[in-house]
C-alpha positions in Angstrom: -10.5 9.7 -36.1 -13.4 8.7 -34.0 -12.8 5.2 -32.7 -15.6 3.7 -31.1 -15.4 0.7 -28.9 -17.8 -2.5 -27.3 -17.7 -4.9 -24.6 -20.1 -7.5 -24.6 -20.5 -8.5 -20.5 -19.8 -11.7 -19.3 -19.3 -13.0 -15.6 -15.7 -14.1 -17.0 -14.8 -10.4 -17.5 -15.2 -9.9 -13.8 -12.4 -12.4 -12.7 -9.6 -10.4 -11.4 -5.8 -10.8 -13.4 -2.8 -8.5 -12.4 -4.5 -6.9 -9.4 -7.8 -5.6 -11.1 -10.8 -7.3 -13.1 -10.7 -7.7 -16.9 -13.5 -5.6 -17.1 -12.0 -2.8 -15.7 -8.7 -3.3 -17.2 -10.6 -3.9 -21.1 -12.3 -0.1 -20.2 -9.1 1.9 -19.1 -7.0 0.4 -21.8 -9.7 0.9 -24.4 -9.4 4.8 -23.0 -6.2 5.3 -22.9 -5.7 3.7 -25.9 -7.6 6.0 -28.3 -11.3 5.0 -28.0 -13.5 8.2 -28.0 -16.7 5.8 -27.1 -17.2 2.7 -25.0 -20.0 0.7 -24.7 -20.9 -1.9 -22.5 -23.6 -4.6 -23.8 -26.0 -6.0 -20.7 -28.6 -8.0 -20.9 -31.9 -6.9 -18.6 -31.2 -9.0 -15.9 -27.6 -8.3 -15.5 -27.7 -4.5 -15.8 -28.6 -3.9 -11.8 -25.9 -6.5 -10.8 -23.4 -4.4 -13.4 -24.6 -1.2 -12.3 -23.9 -2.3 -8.4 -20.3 -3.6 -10.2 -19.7 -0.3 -11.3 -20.1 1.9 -8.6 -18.3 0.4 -6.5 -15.2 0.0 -9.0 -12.6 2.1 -10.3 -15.3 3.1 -13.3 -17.6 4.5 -10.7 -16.4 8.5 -11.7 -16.6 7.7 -15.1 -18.3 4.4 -16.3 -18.9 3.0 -19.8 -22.1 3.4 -21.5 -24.6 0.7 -20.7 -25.9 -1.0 -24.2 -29.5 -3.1 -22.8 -30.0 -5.7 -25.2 -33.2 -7.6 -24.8 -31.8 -10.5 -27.3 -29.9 -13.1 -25.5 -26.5 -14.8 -27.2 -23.5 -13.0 -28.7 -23.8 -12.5 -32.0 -27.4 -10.9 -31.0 -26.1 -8.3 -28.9 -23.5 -7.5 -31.1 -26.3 -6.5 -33.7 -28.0 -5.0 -31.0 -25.0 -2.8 -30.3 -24.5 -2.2 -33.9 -28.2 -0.6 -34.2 -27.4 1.2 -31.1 -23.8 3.0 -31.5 -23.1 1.9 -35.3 -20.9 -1.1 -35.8 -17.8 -0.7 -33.6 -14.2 -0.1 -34.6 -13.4 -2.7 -31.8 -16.0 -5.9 -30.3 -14.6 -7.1 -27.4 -16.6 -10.2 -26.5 -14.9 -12.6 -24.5 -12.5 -12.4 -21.4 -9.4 -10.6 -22.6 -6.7 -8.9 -20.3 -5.2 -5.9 -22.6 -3.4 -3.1 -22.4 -3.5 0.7 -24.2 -0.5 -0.6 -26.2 -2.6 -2.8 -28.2 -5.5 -0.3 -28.6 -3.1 2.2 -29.3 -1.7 -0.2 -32.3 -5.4 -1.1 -33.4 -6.2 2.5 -33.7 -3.1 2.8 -35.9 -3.6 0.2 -37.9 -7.2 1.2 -39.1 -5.8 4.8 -39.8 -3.6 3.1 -42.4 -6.1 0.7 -43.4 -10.1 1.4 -43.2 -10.7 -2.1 -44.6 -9.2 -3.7 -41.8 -11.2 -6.9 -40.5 -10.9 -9.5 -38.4 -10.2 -11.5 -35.1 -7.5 -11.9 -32.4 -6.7 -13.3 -28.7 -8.6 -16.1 -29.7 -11.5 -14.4 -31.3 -11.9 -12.7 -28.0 -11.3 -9.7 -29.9 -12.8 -8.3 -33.0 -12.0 -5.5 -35.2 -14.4 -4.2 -37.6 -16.4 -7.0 -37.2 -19.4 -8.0 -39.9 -22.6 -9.0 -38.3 -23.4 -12.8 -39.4 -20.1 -13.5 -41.1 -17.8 -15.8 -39.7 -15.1 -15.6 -42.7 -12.9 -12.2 -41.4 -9.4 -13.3 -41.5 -7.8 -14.0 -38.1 -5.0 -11.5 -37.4 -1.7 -12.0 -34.8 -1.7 -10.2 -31.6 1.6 -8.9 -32.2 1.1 -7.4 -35.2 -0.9 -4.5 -33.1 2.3 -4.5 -30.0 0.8 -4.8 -26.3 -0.7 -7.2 -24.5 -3.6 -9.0 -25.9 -4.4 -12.0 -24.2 -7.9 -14.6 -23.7 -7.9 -15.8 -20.2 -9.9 -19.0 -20.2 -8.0 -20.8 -17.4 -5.5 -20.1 -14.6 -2.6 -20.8 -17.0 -3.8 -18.1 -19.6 -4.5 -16.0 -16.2 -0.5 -16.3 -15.2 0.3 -15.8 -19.3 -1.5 -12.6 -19.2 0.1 -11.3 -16.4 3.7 -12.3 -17.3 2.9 -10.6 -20.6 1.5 -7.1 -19.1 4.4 -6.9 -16.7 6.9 -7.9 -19.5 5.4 -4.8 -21.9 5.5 -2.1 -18.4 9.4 -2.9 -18.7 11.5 0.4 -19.9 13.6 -0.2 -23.0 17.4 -0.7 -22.6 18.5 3.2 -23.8 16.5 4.3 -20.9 16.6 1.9 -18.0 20.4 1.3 -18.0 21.8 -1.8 -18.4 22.1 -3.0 -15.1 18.4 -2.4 -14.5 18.3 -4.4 -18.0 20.3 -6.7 -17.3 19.8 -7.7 -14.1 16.9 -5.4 -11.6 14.3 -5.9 -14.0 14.6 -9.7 -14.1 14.2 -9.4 -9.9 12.0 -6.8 -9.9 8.9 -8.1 -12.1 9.1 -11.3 -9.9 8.4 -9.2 -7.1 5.7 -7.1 -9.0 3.9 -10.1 -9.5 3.8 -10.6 -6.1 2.5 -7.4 -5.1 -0.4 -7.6 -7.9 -2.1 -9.3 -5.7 -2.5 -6.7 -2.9 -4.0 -4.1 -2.3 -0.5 -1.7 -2.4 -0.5 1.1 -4.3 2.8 2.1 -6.3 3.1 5.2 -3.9 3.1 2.7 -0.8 5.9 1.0 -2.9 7.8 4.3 -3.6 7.6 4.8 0.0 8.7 1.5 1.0 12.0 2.0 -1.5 12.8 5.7 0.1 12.7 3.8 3.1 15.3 1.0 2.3 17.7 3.7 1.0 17.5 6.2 3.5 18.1 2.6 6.1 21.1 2.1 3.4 22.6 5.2 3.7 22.7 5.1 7.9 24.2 1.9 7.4 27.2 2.4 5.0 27.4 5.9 7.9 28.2 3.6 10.6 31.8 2.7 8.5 32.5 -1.2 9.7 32.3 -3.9 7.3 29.4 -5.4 7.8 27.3 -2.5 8.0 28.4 -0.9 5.1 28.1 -4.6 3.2 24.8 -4.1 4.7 24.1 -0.7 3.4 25.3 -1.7 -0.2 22.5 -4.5 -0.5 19.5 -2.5 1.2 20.5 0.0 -1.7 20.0 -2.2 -4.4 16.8 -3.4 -2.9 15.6 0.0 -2.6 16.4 -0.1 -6.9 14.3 -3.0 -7.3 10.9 -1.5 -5.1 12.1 1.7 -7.3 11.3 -0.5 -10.6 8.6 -2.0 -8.8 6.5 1.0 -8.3 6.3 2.3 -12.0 5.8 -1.5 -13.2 3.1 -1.8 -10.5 1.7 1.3 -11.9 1.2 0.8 -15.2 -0.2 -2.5 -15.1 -3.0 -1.5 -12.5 -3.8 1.5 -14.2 -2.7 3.3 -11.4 0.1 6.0 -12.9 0.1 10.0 -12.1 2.0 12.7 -12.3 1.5 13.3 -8.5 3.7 9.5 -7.9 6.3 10.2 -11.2 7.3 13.7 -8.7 7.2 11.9 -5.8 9.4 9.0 -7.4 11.7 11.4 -8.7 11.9 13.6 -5.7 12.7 10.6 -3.6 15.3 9.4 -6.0 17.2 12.5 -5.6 16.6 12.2 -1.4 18.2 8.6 -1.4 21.1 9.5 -3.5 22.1 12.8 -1.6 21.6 10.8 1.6 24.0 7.5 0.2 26.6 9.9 -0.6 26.2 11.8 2.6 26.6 7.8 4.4 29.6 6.9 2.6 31.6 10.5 3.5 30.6 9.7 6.9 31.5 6.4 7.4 34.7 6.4 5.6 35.4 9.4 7.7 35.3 7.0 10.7 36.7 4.3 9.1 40.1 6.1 8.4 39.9 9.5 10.8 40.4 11.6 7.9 38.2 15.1 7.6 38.7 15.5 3.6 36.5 13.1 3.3 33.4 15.5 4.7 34.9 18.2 2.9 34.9 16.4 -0.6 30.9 14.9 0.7 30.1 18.5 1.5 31.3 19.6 -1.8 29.8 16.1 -3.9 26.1 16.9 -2.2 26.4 20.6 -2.9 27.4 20.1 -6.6 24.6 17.1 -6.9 22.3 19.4 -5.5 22.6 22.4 -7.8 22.7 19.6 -11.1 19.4 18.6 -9.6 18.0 21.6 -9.1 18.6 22.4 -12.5 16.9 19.4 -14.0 14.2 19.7 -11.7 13.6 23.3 -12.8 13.9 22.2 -16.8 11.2 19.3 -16.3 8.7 21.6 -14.0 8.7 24.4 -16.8 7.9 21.7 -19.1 4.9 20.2 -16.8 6.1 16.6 -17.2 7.9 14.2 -14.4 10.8 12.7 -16.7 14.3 13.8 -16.0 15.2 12.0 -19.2 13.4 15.3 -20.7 16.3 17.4 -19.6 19.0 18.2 -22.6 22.2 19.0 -22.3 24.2 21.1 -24.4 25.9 18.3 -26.2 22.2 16.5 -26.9 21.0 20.0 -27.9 23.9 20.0 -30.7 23.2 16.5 -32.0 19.5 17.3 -32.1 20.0 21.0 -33.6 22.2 18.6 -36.5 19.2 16.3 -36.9 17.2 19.3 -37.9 18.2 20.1 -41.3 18.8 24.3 -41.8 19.3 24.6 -38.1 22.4 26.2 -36.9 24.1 25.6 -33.8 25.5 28.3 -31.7 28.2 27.1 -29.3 31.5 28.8 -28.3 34.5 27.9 -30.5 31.5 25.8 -32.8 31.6 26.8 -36.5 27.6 25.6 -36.5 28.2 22.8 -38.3 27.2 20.0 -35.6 28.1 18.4 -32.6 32.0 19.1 -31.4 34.4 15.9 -30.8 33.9 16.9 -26.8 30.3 16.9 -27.5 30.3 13.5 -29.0 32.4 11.9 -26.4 30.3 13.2 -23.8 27.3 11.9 -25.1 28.4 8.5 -25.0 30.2 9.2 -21.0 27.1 10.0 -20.1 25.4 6.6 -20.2 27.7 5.6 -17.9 26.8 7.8 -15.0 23.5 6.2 -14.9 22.0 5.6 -11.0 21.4 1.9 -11.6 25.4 1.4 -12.6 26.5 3.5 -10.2 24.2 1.6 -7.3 25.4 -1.6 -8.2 29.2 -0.4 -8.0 28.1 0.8 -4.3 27.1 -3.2 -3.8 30.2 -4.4 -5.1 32.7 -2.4 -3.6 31.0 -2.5 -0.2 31.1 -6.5 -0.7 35.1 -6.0 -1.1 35.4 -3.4 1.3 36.4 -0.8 -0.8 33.0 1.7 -1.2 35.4 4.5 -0.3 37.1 3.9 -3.6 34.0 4.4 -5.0 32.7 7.2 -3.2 35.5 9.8 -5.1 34.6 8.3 -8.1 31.4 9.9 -6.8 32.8 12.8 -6.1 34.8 13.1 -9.5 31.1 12.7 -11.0 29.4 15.4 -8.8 32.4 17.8 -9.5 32.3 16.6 -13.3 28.3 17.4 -13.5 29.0 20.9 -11.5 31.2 21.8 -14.2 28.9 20.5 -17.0 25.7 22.7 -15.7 27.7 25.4 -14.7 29.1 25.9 -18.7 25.1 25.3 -20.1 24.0 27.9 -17.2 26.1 30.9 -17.8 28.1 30.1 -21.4 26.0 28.2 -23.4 23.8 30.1 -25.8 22.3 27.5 -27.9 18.8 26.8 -28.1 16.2 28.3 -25.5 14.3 25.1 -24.2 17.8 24.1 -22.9 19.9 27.4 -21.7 18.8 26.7 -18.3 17.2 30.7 -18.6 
């Protein structure tokens, strides 16, 4: 459906929340939430200072279409706007941080229900409005999901930005539970922070490659305190990882050239943390297997990666969480009713016991777990314990994509062909 959208100006709009202006923010959100037209009410006298706004903003490539309304007062340039582009799906006439969520959900909403009228974020927001008539119901903010919030005073400024960090936060199934648990709760403290600079998540990205690449030379070294050392900078290196993509989304400021470059440099830290430990507990205890099993773990880690890297690039998007083994492949082939699996020693009747058990295993293997097990064991002194736990992962995985690779024959968008 067409979904048309209107921003009445105010100097308010311009104030800056979460590292951008409300303006800008109410425009990109409005966007990328569904709206096939935005408009942008001015009076005469503000359109060259909005213009001047404009260009030299991230709306200069594309602004929003500039509504002159010679009649002064709210309610006036709303009926102004309505003569002009029809009466909007969406008014948006006061100082409002909100997100594409919340559009997203508004659009939704009126696809179910055409009737739908009425106010939100303080009457900041209207949907459907009706010129002249101030009985449309008042409707709850989260009854759309995102971030809708008025920001009328430096306590509603920190609200809204606590609330569009909270709803850039991954769910649980796909964050780990560590990161859940525990990163996330460090990590948006330090987001809010960096909302304030000029950084952009790539510089961020950067900055956490950086720490881990410091943390793998410093569990390499194999004394105590370095590799305690090493164990910490790698869980920093987690949270500027989180940072980046929560950064990201609430600055509008997300592309598929930063989710490679994030992944990429995931798979950089990693190789090079497991490359550290087999070197420093090599000169910690004098004993070569341990660069022959590190030699083996990278090796094996590499050709898993490679795989998923080579899955996600055919598909065109940056999310490893795309990639499908087997076992998922089974369990999704049984959620399509009349679909038959083809798996060898399967009967095609679902997912097999090992399938099942995997499944669940694989949860575990997550890189936020295993990074906090690095920090704990390097506390105790004991990271070479887990670094063939590393090992019995890599070889595990080698196995795994070896079997979907050459054996498994079930369906094409995961055969690895």
């Amino acid at each position: 459906m067409s979904f048309t959208a209107v921003i009445l100006h105010s100097a308010k709009q311009l104030q800056r929340v979460a590292g951008m202006t409300l303006l800008e923010r109410a425009v990109l959100s409005l966007r990328r939430g569904g709206a096939s037209r935005v408009g942008l009410v001015v009076s005469p006298g503000e359109r060259q200072d909005v213009e001047r706004f404009l260009s030299g903003s991230r709306l200069a490539s594309d602004p929003p279409e500039l509504l002159v309304a010679p009649r002064g007062g709210d309610q006036a340039r709303a009926d102004v706007a309505a003569e002009l582009v029809g009466t909007p799906d969406l008014l948006v006439r006061g100082p409002v941080a909100m997100d594409w969520g919340f559009v997203s959900g508004v659009l939704e909403e009126l696809e179910r229900n055409p009737d739908l009228e009425g106010s939100t974020a303080g009457g900041a927001i209207w949907i459907r409005p009706r010129a002249g008539d101030g009985s449309t119901q008042r409707l709850p903010v989260d009854r759309f999901g995102g971030t809708a919030v008025e920001v009328t005073d430096r306590q509603s400024a920190r609200l809204a930005r606590r609330t569009l960090l909270a709803q850039s936060i991954k769910p649980l199934h796909i964050d780990g539970i560590v990161c859940y648990l525990i990163i996330r709760r460090i990590s948006v403290r330090i987001s809010a922070l960096l909302l304030a600079f000029p950084i952009s998540p790539n510089m961020i990205t950067g900055a956490s490659i950086l720490l881990g690449l410091t943390a793998a030379a410093a569990v390499g070294v194999g004394t105590y305190l370095w590799t305690a050392a090493g164990g910490a900078l790698l869980v920093a290196s987690l949270v500027l990882d989180n940072c980046d993509g929560e950064v990201a989304r609430v600055k509008h400021q997300f592309s598929d050239w930063g989710a490679w470059f994030d992944i990429y440099g995931d798979f950089v830290v990693n190789a090079s943390f497991m490359v550290g430990m087999a070197v420093g507990a090599w000169r910690r205890f004098d004993q070569p297997a341990y660069i022959f099993a590190g030699g083996f773990a990278l090796m094996a880690f590499s050709v898993y990666n490679a795989t998923v890297f080579r899955y996600i690039h055919r598909l065109g998007v940056p999310d490893e969480f795309l990639f499908k083994w087997w076992f998922d492949q089974e369990a999704d082939a049984l959620a399509a009713r009349g679909e038959a699996v083809v798996a060898p020693g399967g009967d095609g009747s679902g997912p097999s016991g090992l399938g099942r058990f995997l499944s669940g295993l694989k949860y575990l293997g997550r890189r936020d777990f295993f990074i906090f097990a690095y920090l704990v064991t390097s506390l105790l002194g004991v990271l070479h314990w887990a670094f063939w736990v590393t090992v019995a992962g890599a070889a595990m995985n080698f196995v795994m994509i070896c079997y979907q690779l050459f054996f498994w024959k079930g369906l094409s968008d995961g055969s690895g062909d």
